[in-house]
N, C-alpha and C positions, 0 to 999 in steps of 0.2 A: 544149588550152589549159592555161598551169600554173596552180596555184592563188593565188589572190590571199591569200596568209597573213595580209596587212596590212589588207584588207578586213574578213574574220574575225574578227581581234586585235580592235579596231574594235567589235563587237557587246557585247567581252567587257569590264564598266567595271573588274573586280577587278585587270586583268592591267597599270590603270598606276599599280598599287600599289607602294611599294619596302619591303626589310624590310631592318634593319640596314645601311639606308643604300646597299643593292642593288636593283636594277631586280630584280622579281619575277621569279625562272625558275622558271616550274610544271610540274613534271615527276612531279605523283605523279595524274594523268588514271585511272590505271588502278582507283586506290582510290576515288575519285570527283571527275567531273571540273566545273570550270566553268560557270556559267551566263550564256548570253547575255542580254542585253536583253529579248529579244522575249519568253522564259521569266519575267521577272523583270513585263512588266509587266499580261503577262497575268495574273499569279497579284495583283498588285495593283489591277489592274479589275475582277477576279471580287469582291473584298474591300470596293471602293468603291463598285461601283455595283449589284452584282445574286447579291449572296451569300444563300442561305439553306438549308435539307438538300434532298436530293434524292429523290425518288419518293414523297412524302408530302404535300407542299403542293398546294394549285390556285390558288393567288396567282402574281400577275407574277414576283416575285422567284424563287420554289421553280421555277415552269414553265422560266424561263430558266437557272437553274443548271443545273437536271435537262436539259435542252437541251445545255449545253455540256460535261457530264460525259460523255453519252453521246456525245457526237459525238467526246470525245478516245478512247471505247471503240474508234469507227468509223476514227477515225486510223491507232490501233496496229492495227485490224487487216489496214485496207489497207496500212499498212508492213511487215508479214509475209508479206502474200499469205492471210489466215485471213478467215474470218467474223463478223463482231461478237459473233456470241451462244459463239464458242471462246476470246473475250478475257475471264479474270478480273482484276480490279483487285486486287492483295495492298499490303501493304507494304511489299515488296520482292523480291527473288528468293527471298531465304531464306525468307523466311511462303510465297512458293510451292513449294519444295521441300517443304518439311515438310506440306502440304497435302497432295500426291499421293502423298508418302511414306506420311501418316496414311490416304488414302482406300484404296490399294492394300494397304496392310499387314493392314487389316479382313480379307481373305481370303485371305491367305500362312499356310502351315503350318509348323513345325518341319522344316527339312531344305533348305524352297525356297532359289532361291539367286538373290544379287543380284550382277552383277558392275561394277564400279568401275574407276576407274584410278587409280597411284598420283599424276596429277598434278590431282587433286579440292582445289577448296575448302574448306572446311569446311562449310561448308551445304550438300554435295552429299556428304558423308561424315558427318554425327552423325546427321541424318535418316535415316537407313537403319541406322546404329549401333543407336538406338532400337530398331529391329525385331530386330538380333541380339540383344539384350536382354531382347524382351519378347516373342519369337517364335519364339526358336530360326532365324531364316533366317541362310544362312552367305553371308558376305559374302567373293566373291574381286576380286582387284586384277590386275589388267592390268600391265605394268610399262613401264617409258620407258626408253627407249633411254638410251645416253651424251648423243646430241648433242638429247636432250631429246624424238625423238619419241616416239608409242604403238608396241611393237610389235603390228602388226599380225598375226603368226602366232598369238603369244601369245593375243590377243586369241581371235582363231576356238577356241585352244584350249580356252578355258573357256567357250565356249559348251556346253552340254549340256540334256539332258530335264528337269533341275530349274531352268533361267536358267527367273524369272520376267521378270525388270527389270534392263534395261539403265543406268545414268547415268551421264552424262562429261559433260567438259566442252567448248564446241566450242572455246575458244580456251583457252590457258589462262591467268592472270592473273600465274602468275610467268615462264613460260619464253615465252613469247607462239607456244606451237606451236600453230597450227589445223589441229585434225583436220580427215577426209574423213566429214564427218558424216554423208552423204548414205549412201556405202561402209557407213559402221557400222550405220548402222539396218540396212541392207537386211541385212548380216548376222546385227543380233539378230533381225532380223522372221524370217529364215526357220528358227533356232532354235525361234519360238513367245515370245520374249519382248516385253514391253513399251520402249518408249525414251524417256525422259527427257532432254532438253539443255540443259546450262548453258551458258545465250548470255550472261550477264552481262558478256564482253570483246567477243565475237564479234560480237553487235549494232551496236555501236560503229563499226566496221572493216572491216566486210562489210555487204552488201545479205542480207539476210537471205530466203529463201521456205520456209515450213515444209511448204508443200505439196511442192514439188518435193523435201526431206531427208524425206519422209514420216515422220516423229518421231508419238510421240504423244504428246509431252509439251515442250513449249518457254519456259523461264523466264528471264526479265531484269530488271534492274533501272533506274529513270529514273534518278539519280542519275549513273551513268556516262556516261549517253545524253545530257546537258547539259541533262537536266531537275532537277526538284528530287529531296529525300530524302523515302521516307516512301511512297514507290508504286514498284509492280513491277507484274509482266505473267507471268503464267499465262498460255498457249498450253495448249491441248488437244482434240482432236479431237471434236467434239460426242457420235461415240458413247460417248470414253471420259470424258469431264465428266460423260456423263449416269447410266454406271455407279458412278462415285464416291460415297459419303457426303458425307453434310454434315462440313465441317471445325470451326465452330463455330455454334452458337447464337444466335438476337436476332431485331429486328426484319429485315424485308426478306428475309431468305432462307425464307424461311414461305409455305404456301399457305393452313391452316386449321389456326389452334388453340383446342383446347377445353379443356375438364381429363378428358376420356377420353383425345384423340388428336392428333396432328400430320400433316400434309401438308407437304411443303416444294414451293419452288418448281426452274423450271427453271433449268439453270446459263443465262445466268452466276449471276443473283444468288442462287442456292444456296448460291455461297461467298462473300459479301458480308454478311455478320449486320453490323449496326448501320451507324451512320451513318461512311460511305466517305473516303476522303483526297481528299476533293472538291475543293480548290484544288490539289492536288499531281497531281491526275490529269488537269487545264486545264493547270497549267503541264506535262507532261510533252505533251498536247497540243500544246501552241505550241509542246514543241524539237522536236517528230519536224517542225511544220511546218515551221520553223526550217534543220533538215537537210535536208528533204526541197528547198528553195531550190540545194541547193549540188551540186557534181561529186563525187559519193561515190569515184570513181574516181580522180579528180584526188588528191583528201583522202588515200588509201589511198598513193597513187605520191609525197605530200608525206611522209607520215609515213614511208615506209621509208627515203626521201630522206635525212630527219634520222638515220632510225636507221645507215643504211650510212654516212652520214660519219660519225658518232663512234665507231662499228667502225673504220674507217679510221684517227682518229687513234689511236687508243687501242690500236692493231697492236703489239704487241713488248712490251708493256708486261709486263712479267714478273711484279712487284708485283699483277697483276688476272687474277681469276678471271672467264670470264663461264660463266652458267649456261643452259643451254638456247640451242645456236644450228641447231635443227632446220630444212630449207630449206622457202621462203615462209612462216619466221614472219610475228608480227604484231612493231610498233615500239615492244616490251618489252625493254627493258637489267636483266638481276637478275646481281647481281655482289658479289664479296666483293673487298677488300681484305686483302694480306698484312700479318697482326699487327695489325690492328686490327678492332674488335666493329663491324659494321653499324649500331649505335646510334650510336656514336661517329662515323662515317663523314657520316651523316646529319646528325648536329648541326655541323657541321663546314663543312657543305657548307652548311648554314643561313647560316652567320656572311657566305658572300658569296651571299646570297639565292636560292639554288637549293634548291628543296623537291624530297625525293625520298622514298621508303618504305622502313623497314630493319625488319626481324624475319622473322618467320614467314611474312607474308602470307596468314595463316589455310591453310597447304599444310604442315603437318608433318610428313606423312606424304612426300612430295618431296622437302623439307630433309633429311629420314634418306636419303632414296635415295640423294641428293647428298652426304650425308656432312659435312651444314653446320648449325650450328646455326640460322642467321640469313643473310639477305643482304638489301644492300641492291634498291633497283630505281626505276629512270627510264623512265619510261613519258611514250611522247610523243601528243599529240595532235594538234589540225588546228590549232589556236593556236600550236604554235609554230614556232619560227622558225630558221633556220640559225644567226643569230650566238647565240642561247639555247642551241644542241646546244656550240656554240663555248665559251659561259661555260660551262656544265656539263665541257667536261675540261678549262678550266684550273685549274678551282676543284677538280676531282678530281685530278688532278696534285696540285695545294701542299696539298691536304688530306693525299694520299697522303707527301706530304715529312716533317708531323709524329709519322710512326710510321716512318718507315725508319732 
């Protein structure tokens, strides 16, 4: 059955916004996308009728948050395929990156080696920087094809007796190439190294199992996920949670303290110090429930839909670069226009109401690969729509007109 796009659109009230006198076309999903109703009115019921902190009261109100804070723990982890107690709640994907970075880096020595690829975010690239810094570990990079994938020779090459830690990303956020994530672990694993994934696209766009990619390390963000900002998701395999350090200090992550000693608690809330993003982790609740209603597959075969028609029109166009068109991407357009700045393209494209991303997209280290300072990027979702892929290259077209 095909996807009901108009049903969807429908949940979302932002999308019957206009700007500059344009019907809103939201095409920057990839940086953070949209929130439904359902996400919007949960996090306003929590607020109204049964807010107060969680794991510290025995009143109505404390019992019942603490009730629905955990149960959205129990969400995320049935949406993985993981076990509640392998779900940490962060701030985002980055606070979990830097988390595992900081617990594994505790026992890395000068020489160990971490390997990377060069199409990492930046949260998946300074968090380990840190460590060449303060550690001496030598950090090697994987490299990306032309049409944007990992090579994968490459890859096996730098495996060796010093790889401690593996981190990529499974999808990526500017070329939208999704790795063989499953492939890669099994590679670092028999190396002897650890794995870290950045799902902060991949989540989105794919059904996710971290069992079956056997990772030991699985981080995303709600925000992308059509929940709110402000919460992410630590995935980690209960043996390796339980080997980790504490990342910070406070209440809740404590089992006894005195002023001789400390106890900490079990993960999760070992890494959970102070009072939690308790409405942002209900409302991140309500979108996985929210998603969890819909044809993820439909959704996936809608969005390449949009993406292969505007490949289509946009065929011959001489004046356009596209970046990364590695096969079964995900339904990410990153592109540059000839003779004009990505900033400009973007503002440009604003004036007939089409939002899109221009700069860096925190991938620096890619943009060198590519040879580009900056590009823009249209990243489609399950909101939109055919004639929105439509306005998106007319209005790229006449933007493209005022620099030729």
């Amino acid at each position: 059955m095909a996807f009901d796009v108009e049903a969807a659109r429908a949940e979302f009230p932002i999308l019957l916004r206009h700007v500059h006198g344009k019907p809103l076309v939201y095409l920057d999903s990839a940086a953070s996308a949209q929130k439904p109703r359902a996400v919007i009115e949960a996090m306003t019921n929590a607020m109204e009728h049964s807010y107060a902190n969680v794991h510290r009261g025995l009143h109505t109100l404390a019992n019942e948050t603490t009730d629905a804070y955990e149960a959205a723990r129990n969400k995320v982890a049935g949406f993985i395929g993981a076990e509640p107690a392998e779900i940490v709640f962060t701030k985002g994907g980055t606070e979990a990156v830097n988390l595992v970075a900081a617990g594994i880096g505790a026992s890395l020595q000068a020489g160990d080696e971490i390997v990377l690829t060069e199409m990492e975010h930046h949260a998946n690239i300074v968090p380990w920087h840190f460590l060449r810094e303060r550690k001496g570990v030598v950090l090697k990079w994987t490299r990306v094809t032309d049409d944007g994938a990992l090579d994968l020779e490459h890859f096996q090459s730098l495996l060796g007796p010093r790889t401690r830690v593996v981190a990529l990303s499974h999808m990526s956020n500017v070329l939208g190439t999704i790795n063989d994530a499953k492939a890669l672990t099994r590679m670092a694993h028999e190396a002897g190294a650890l794995v870290l994934l950045d799902g902060c696209q991949a989540i989105v766009h794919k059904p996710v199992d971290v069992k079956d990619i056997d990772c030991d390390f699985y981080v995303f963000s709600g925000h992308k996920l059509y929940g709110p900002t402000g919460i992410g998701i630590l995935y980690g395999k209960a043996d390796r949670l339980a080997a980790l350090p504490p990342y910070q200090g406070g209440g809740e992550m404590i089992g006894i303290v005195s002023q001789d000693e400390i106890t900490y608690a079990d993960p999760p809330h070992r890494f959970e110090a102070g009072t939690p993003a308790i409405l942002e982790a209900i409302g991140l609740g309500a979108a996985i429930d929210w998603l969890s209603t819909q044809d993820r597959v439909a959704i996936a075969e809608h969005e390449h839909a949009l993406y292969a028609h505007v490949r289509e029109r946009l065929q011959g166009m001489n004046w356009l670069r596209v970046i990364g068109e590695a096969p079964g991407k995900g339904a990410i357009l990153s592109f540059t226009v000839d003779g004009a700045h990505a900033h400009d393209v973007a503002q440009i494209l604003d004036r007939y109401g089409v939002a899109v991303r221009a700069g860096t997209h925190c991938a620096e280290p890619l943009m060198r690969r590519f040879g580009v300072t900056s590009s823009a990027r249209a990243s489609f979702a399950l909101y939109n729509t055919l004639e929105e892929a439509d306005a998106f290259v007319d209005a790229l077209t006449k933007t493209q007109a005022f620099f030729a």
